[in-house]
Each structure stands twice: as C-alpha cells, then as structure tokens.
N, C-alpha and C positions, 0 to 999 in steps of 0.2 A: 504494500500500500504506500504510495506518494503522496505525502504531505509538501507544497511547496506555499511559505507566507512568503511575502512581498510587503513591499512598504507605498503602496500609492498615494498615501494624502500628506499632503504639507501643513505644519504647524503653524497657525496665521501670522505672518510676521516672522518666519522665517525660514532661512533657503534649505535646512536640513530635513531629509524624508524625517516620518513618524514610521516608528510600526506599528499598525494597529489592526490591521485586515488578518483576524487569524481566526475568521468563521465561529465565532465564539456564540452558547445559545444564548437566547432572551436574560436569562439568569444573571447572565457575567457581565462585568464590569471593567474597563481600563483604565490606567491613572492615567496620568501624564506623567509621572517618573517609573513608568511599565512597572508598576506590581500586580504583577499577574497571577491566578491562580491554576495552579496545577488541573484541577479537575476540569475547568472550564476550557484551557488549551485544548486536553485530550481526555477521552473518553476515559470512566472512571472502571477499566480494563488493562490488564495486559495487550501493550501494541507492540507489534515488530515491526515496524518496516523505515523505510529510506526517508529520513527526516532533514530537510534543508531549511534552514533560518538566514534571512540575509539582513542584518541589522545596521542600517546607515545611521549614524551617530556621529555629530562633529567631523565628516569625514572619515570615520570610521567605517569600515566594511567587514564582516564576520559570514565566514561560509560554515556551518557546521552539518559532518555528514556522520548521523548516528542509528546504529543499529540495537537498540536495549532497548529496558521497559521504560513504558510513558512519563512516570514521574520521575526518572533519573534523565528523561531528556528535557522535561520541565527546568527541573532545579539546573542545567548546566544553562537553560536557557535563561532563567534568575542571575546565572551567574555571570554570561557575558554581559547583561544589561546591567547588574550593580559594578564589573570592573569597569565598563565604560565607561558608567557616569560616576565611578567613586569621586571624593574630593578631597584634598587634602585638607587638615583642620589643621588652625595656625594654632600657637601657645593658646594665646586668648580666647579662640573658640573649646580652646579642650579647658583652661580655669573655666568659664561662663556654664560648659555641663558640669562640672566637678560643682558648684555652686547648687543648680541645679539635682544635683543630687543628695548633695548635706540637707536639701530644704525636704528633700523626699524623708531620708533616714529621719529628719527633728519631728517630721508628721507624724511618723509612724510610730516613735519613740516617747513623744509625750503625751499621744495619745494612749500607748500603754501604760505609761506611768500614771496620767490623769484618772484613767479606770479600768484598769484591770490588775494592778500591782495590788496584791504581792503574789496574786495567779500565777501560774504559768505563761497564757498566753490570752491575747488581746481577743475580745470578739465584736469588730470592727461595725456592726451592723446596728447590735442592740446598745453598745456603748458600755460594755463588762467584759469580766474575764472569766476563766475556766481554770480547770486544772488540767494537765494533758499527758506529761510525762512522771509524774512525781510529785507534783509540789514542793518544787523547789525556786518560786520564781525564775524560772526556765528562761523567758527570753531576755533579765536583766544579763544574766551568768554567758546568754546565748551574743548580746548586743554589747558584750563590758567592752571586746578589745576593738571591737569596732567603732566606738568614740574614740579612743588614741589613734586608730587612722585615722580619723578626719580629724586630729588635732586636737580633740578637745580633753587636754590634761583633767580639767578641773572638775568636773563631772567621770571622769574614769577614777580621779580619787575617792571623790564622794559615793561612789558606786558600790567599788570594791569594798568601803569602810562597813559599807549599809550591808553588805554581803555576807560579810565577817561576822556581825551581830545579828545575823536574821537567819538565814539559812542551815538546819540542822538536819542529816543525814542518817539519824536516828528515830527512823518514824515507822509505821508500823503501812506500808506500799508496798503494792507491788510494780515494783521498775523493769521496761527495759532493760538488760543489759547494754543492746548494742548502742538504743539512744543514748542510752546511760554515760555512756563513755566516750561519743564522738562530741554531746555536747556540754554536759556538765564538767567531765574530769576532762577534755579537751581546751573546752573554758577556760576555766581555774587554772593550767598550766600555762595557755597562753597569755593569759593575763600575769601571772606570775612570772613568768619570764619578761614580759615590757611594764615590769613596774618601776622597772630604772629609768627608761628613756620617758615613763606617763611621771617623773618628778616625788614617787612616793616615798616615803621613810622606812627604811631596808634596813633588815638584820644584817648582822655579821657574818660573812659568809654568803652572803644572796652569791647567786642561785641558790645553794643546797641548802638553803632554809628561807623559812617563811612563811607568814597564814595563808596565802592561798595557796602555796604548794600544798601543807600540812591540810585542808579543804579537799582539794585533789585528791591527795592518799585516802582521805579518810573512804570518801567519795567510791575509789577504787578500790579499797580493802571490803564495802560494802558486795561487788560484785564476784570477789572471789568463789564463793561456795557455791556460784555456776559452773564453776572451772572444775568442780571434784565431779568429775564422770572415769568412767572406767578408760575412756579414750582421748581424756586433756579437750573435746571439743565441748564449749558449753552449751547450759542452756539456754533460751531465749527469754526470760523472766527469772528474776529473784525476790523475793521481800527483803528489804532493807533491813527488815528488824530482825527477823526469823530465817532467813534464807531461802531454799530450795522449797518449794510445796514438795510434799510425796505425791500430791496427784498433779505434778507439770509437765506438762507432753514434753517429750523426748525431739519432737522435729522441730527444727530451725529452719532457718535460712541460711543460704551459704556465706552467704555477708556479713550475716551476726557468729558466724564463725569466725572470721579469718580478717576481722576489721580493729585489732587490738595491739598490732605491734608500734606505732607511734607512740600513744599516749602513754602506754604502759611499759615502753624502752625507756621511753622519758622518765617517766615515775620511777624506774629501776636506778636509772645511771645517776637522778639528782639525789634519792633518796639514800643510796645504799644497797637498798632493800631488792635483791635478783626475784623477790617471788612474781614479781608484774612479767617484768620480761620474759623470764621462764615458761609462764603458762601462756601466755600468748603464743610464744615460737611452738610451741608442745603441739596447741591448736591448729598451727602449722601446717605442721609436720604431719598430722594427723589428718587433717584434711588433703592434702597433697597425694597421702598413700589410696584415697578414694577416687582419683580420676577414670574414666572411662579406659578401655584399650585405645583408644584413638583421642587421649588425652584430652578429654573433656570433662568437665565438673557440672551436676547438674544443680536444679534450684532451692531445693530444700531435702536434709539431709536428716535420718535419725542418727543421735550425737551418738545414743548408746550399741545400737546396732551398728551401724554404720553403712546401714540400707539407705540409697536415694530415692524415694517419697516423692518428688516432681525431678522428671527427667528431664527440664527442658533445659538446653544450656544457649546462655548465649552472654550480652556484657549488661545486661538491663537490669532492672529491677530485680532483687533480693541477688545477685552477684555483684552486680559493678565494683563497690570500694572494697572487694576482697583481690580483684586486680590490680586497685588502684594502691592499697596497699604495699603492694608486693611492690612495685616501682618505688614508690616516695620512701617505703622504707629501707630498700634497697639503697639511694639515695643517701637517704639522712645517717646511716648505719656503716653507709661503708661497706653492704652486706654482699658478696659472689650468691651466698645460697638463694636470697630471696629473689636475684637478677635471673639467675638461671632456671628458679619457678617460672617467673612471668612470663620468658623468654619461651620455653614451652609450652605454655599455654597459649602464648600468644600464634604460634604455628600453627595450632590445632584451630584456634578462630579463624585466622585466614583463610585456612585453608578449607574448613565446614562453615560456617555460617558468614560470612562476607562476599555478596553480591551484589558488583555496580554500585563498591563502595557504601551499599548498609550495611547493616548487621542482622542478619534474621535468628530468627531460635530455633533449632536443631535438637534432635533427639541425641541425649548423650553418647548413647551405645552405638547410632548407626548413622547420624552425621545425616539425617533426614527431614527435611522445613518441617517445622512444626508450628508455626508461627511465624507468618510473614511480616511482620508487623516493626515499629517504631515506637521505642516508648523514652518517654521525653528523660528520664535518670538517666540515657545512652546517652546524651550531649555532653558530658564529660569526655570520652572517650576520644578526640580529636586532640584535646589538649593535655592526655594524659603521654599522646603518642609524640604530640614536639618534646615531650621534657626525655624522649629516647630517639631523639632527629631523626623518626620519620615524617619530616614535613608534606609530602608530596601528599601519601595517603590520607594525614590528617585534614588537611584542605578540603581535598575532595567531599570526603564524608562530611566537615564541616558546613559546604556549602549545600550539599543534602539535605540538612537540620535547617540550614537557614532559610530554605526554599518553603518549609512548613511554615517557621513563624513568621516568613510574612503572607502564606495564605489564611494563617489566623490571628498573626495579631498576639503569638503567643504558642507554645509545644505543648498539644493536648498530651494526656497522660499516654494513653497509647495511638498511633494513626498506620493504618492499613498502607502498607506499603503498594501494592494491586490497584486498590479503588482510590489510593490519593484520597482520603477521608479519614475523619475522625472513627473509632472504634466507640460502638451501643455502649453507655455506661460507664466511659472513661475518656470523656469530651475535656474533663476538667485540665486547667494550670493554675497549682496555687503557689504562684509568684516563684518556680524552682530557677536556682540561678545558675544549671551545667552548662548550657550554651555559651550564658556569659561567661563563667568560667574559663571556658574552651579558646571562645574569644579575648581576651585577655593573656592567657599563653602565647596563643598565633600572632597576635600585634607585637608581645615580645619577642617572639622569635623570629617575623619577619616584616615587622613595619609597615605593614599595610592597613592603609585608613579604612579598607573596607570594613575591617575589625571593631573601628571606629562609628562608622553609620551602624554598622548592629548595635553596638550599646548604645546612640540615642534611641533606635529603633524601639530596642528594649523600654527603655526610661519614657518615651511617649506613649507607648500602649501602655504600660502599667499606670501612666498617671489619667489615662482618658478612660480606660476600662476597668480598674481596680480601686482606684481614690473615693474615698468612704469621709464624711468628714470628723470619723472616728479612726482614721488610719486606713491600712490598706487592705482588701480584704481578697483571697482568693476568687479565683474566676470558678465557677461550678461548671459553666458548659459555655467552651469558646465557640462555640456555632451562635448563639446569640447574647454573650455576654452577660448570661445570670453571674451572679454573686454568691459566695457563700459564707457563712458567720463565722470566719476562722482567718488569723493574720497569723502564721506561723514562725515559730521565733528563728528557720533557718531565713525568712524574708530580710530580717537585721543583722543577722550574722552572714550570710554567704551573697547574696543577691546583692543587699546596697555596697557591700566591701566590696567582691569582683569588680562591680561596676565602677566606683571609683577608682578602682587599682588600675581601671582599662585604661580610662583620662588622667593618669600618673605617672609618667614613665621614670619619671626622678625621688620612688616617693624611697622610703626607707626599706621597706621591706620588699623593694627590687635591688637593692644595695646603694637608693643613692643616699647621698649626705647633704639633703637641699631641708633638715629639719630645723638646723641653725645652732644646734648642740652637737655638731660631731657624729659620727656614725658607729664610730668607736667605743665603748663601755668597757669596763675595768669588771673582773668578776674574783669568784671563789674566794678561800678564806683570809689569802692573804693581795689578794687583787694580781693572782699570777695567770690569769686566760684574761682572755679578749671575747667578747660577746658585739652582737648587731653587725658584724661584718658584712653581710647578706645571708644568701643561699636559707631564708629562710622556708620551710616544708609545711606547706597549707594541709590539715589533717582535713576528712571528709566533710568535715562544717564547717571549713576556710578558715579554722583556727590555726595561725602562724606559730609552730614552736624553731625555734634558735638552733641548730646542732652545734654550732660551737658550745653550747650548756650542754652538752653532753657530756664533755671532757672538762669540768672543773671540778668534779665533788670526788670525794674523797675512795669512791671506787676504782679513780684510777690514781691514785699515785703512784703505781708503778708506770704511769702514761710520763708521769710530770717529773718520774726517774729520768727518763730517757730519754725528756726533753731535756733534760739538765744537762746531763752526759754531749750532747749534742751539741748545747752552746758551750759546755767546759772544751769541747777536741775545739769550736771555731774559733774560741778564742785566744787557745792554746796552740795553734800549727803545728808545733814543736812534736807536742806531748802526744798519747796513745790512751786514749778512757777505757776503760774495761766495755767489751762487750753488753749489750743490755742484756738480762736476762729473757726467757721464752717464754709466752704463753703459756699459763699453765693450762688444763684439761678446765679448769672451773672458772676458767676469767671471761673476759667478754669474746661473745661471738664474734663483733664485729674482727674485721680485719685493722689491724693498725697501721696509722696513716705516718706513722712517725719514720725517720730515714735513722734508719742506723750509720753511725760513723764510713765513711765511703758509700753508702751504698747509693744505687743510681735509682731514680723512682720510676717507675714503670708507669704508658699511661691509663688512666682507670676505666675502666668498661662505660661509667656511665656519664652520660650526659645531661644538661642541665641550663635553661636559658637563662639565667642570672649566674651572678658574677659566682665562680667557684672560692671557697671556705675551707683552706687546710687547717683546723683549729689549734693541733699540735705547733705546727712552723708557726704559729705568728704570737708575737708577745709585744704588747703596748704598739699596736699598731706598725707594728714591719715585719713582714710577710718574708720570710727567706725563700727564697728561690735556688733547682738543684747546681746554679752556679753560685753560688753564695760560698 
C-alpha cells in the first residue's frame, strides 16, 4: 500500500509549503506547529507498506522511505517535524522556565502544607489530605531535598527541624517495603547528605552521623524482618511495629525485590552497620539465580518458593528500577558484578522484547509478545541507556514516548502499541516524571534543545490540565482530561526536580559550582574526604545521594590507609611505603578505586554523563591524576 502526503497549500504570508494534506478523518485536527496525532495519520492497525513524507520547512526537504508498523512511522514522522522546527533556548529563556517552574513546585507545596500536612499526601480537589504510605508525612520527607534544589536553604532547614520532632517510625502500619525505602529512607539520606551545602548545624563527623541519617537507619532497621525469608528475597509489606504478618502472601514484584542496593549500600558504608548492604546484595543474588533459560526475569515472583506467579517480562511496571538499579548501583559502587547482571539482561531485552525500538512484554520462558503494549514507568528506560553510551538506541525509543505525549498531552499509564491508543482502564497520568527524567539525561549527554521543548511541553500540559487551585492533581483519563483527588508526593520529589534539572545545566548536582559557596565540602571525622564533587546517583524517586560519602566513615579506614601510603610514596620519591594490604573475604564488595604505589589504573567499564568522582584521589579539592 502507497501512502504519498505532499504539501500543497501555503501558509498566508509566507513562501514556505505547509504540510497539511494527509487525508486525515473529520475527527483530527492540525496545528500549525504539526502536532499530529498518531491515530489520525494512520489507521488504528498494523500497516506495512511504502510510506513517503516530503516535509518543506525553511527550505528544508525530508524524503523518508519506511517499511514498519504505523505508529513507529508516526513518531519518526513527530520526529522530523520537532528537529526541524526545534529552537535553540538562550540562558534567559531556560532562567524564565526555571522560574516558571519554582512557581509550579510553591503551588503545589503550600498547598500541601496549607491542608493536608501532617498526611501523607495532598488531595488536591477537596482541599485535605490522606494517608497513603504510612503516615509519615510522606511528601514533606518526599519534597525536603527538592527545596535545596531550587535554593531555598531556609525552608529545607525548617523542614528537616519539623521532621526530627514529628515523624516516629514506631507505629503500629503496615508499610510498603519497597515505597518504604525508595522514598522515606531514600529521603532522609539524601537530605542528610546536603545538609552541608542546605547551611545546617552538623555533628562531628557528618557524614557518619546525624538525625536524619540516624531517621534513615531507624526507618531501614524497620524493614529488615522482610528480608528473613529462606531465600534473602523479601516481602512486599511489613508492620513497622510487629513485622512480618504470618498471613502475608509470599508474591512480590520483581522490583520490590531487587530495588534496595543504593539506599541500603548507603546506610551500610555511612553507618558501619554491613547488615543493609548485605541483605540487599543476598536479594540479589537470589533473584539473578531465577532468570529464564533465555535470560529473562518475569513480573512477580514467590520470594519463598521461588516460582514466577506472572511470566511477563519486559522493562515496565513492577520491573523497571530492578534494572535501573543494577546500572546506578553498579555506578555508584564501583560494582563489575552488578554491571555484568544488567549487561545480561540487557541482551536478553534486545534481543526478545525490543521492536522498532519499543519494548513489548514477552513471555519469560519463550520470548513470545505477550503484550504489545507501552506503559508510561518505560520512559525511564532511554535515559537509563545514555548513563551506558548507548545514545543512538536511547533517542530513538525516546522519540517513541515522545510521539505519545504529544498525542495526549501527557503518557497514559499503559497505550497499545497496534491501535496507537490508550488501553480500557488505564487512560490515567498522574503527573509520572520518566520521560522527563529520560529527557534530562539526553540534553546532558547530547545538547539538544529538542530535550528542551519536551520539558516546556511537559510544564504547559501539566499547568492547563492538572492545576487545581488546591495544587496539582492527577489526570484520571487523558482522552478527556478528568481529574483525580490525589497529588502524589513523587509529583515534588521527581517530576518538578527533573524538570528543573532539565533548565540547569550549571546547577550543583550536574557538578557545577554556579551555587556561590564552592562545590567542594570538607567531610568525615576529621575533615579528611571531599564530598559535592559531582557524579551524584539519583535513586528511583530522584533522591540525589553523594558516592564520594561513601568512602569517609569509619568502615573504610583501611581505604584512608592506603590513601595515606599513597601520598607518603608522592611525596617521598625517594622512599618505598609498604605494600597496602588485600581485601579481606568480609570487606567491601565494591572494587577499590585507590592506585596502589606504581600501579597504572585501568579504564573503568562504566560510563556516566557528568563529571567522573574518584573519591579516594582527591583531598581538599585536587584531584590526582595517573600522571601525578
């Protein structure tokens, strides 16, 4: 079947074709900055056949000859139209949205605080709050470090103080585990670690002490008695007071398995305390020995059997940050094992569920569509792949995602990849920020302002379709814009932060030093590490934690041996340091980044679009280099 559009009518007033002749039915609509809809270009089917576009723009001419399904020739077709007409944003244009979006996050922020504090979370409609996860005033703990990104010291002080004296993790709930710890103990750590740079009054020794690390632990010590299974994988609930139920179903999600080595590396390295990190890796390891023959994990798992209960696999929902994981922690750790997990797995996606650059869900065992389908927690998944420099594939698929939210205005929860439509009963977006996310990586790793028009894209449908004047409120069904009575507290922790991370290329936690106090921070007991260098590791609710805080507490002194040893040979020529001693069997997993006397450093497997953080080499701000 030949499809041939053409461009016959002129725009009044001026000499450039329009394209607009693309036989579209009564139904559809064109803009003038061609935002087109997928379903309206082409029938809401599987099409094969020879598709030619010829797009006159500014003297621009574009032939494209493709052979795939309808909506992947849609979205390339989105995609020459948004590279033609991208535009460059000057500074001034990227402050004025950056502005634009502190006035979003104060809407949304004091309207929680005005009513629905000391809830959980906002319900933006009736003008109250709920309880959601716990009762722990969720989305202060969820929004604390996201006031220090936009600067505001003095309200992250007062937050944290109110935090200290309010919040008790001694109650008698039953928690999530997995929310439990992506955004409470992920919180509190992140917050704790920028309580130098937010101006706060610091122990002796900060990092490795402190109320809201000491919050954190408690927080995490709460979720351990999930982790006592015969197989180190936990449960998906715990009570906080009481622990395990005996009657708490055995199946999880693969997510709330395998989504615990940041926060709880973290919690190990600053605390002392191996029992975090331990049982997280244990969960692991243990998850890892259940993949498919053809190396695939499916979606929900019995922890104690170790039977998979839903076979679908793919990078969506109840999987996503058990890969994303494996990457950042691989990253932040310095880890070979967790890299060569991901790395594996990541073949097995490729290779079964990735089609014209989606991602469909595949039957674990036999690598057979099970689900054709797009579900909006997948828009991570572009930006997970630049922080491993596959830029090329990430684009693509990215430009895929992007092709949906401008046919709604927004990434319903799941869309039919076939009919280019929303999926019956899961039309909603409330307010997820992976796209942007995604986006945000891809503009740091290649500069391109199209990166840019998505997050205003973003920030204008959220403020014409979700603005309540009680905050913001989820979209219930993007086909006609209902509403739903729930503002959730990843809307102020991950969605307004990406977004202004996007319009910040200078800010602190990409590495620059445009905050006016230095980028540099002094740490540990005796102010012997360097902390805010960059290379900071966003856990799955865009909580920023430090890896240079990795290496200042008192589990590694044998780290801060061998840095010593290290500057004694540089500054000694002469002299000969003893050998450092070896890892023992029970020290840390990671690999050590430190160069022993002569040795030459090899370079490291992994990659990363901000500025690289050796924490070992560098002391009061100078970075040894292996010609030093």
């Amino acid at each position: 079947m030949r499809f041939h559009v053409e461009s016959p009518r002129q725009r009044t007033g001026s000499t450039h074709a329009q394209m607009t002749n693309f036989l579209l039915p009564d139904s559809c609509t064109t803009t003038e900055d061609f935002s087109l809809c997928a379903p309206c270009v082409f029938p809401r089917s599987l099409i094969s056949g020879h598709i030619c576009v010829r797009v006159h723009l500014s003297h621009l001419s574009v032939c494209l000859s493709v052979y795939m399904r309808a909506p992947v020739c849609a979205a390339l077709l989105v995609w020459v139209l948004t590279d033609a007409a991208a535009r460059q944003f000057s500074e001034e244009e990227m402050a004025a949205v950056r502005q634009r979006i502190k006035s979003m996050f104060y809407h949304a922020y004091n309207s929680y605080l005005d009513n629905a504090f000391p809830y959980d979370e906002l319900r933006p409609l009736t003008c109250d709050g709920q309880d959601t996860w716990g009762s722990f005033s969720l989305t202060l703990i969820d929004a604390l470090d996201t006031l220090l990104v936009l600067g505001n010291r003095t309200e992250f002080q007062r937050v944290a103080s109110i935090l200290q004296d309010t919040v008790d993790f001694d109650i008698d709930v039953n928690a999530s585990v997995f929310e439990t710890n992506i955004r409470v103990v992920g919180g509190l750590l992140s917050a704790h670690l920028l309580a130098k740079r937010a101006g706060m009054e610091l122990e002796p020794g900060w990092p490795c002490s402190g109320p809201l690390l000491r919050m954190a632990e408690d927080a995490a010590r709460k979720l351990l008695p999930a982790f006592e299974t015969p197989t180190g994988m936990p449960y998906g609930t715990v009570n906080l007071l009481r622990g395990v139920s005996p009657t708490e179903t055995p199946v999880t999600c693969t997510a709330g398995v395998g989504t615990f080595i940041l926060e709880f590396a973290t919690l190990s390295r600053l605390t002392g305390d191996p029992t975090f990190e331990n049982v997280a890796r244990r969960a692991l390891r243990a998850l890892w020995k259940t993949r498919s023959d053809i190396g695939l994990v499916g979606n929900h798992i019995d922890i104690v059997s170790t039977k998979w209960v839903a076979q679908d696999a793919g990078i969506g929902a109840g999987v996503d940050s058990y890969f994303e994981y494996l990457v950042k922690g691989a990253v932040m750790l310095q880890d070979e094992e967790l890299l060569s997990m991901f790395q594996a797995y990541d073949r097995a996606i490729q290779n079964y569920t990735r089609f014209d650059d989606w991602y469909l869900w595949v039957q674990m065992h036999k690598g057979t569509v099970s689900m054709p389908i797009f579900q909006s927690l997948e828009a991570f998944w572009p930006g997970l792949q630049s922080l491993l420099g596959n830029l090329d594939s990430a684009v693509r698929t990215f430009q895929n995602y992007y092709s949906v939210w401008r046919q709604f205005g927004g990434l319903p929860e799941f869309y039919s990849i076939p009919q280019g439509y929303t999926v019956d009963k899961r039309e909603g977006y409330p307010l997820r920020p992976e796209l942007i996310e995604s986006a945000m990586y891809l503009f740091r790793a290649t500069g391109d302002h199209t990166y840019l028009q998505l997050g205003v894209d973003a920030l204008e449908s959220i403020e014409k379709i979700a603005k309540t004047p009680c905050g913001y409120a989820s979209v219930k069904d993007l086909r006609d814009h209902q509403l739903d009575n729930r503002m959730e507290s990843f809307f102020l922790a991950e969605t307004i932060k990406y977004l202004y991370l996007l319009f910040d290329p200078t800010h602190f936690l990409h590495g620059g030093g445009t905050e006016g106090d230095g980028s540099w921070e002094e740490g540990g007991e005796a102010g012997e590490c360097v902390l805010g260098a960059g290379g900071f590791i966003f856990n799955t609710e865009a909580h920023p934690l430090d890896p240079a805080a990795l290496y200042c507490c008192g589990r590694h002194d044998q780290d801060r041996q061998e840095l010593q040893d290290i500057l004694l040979t540089l500054s000694q020529p002469g002299s000969q340091s003893k050998p450092p001693p070896k890892q023992t069997e029970g020290g840390s997993q990671s690999e050590s980044i430190a160069l022993k006397p002569g040795e030459k450093k090899t370079p490291p497997l992994l990659s990363c679009p901000v500025q690289p953080f050796s924490a070992r080499l560098s002391i009061l701000g100078q970075v040894f280099t292996d010609n030093t």
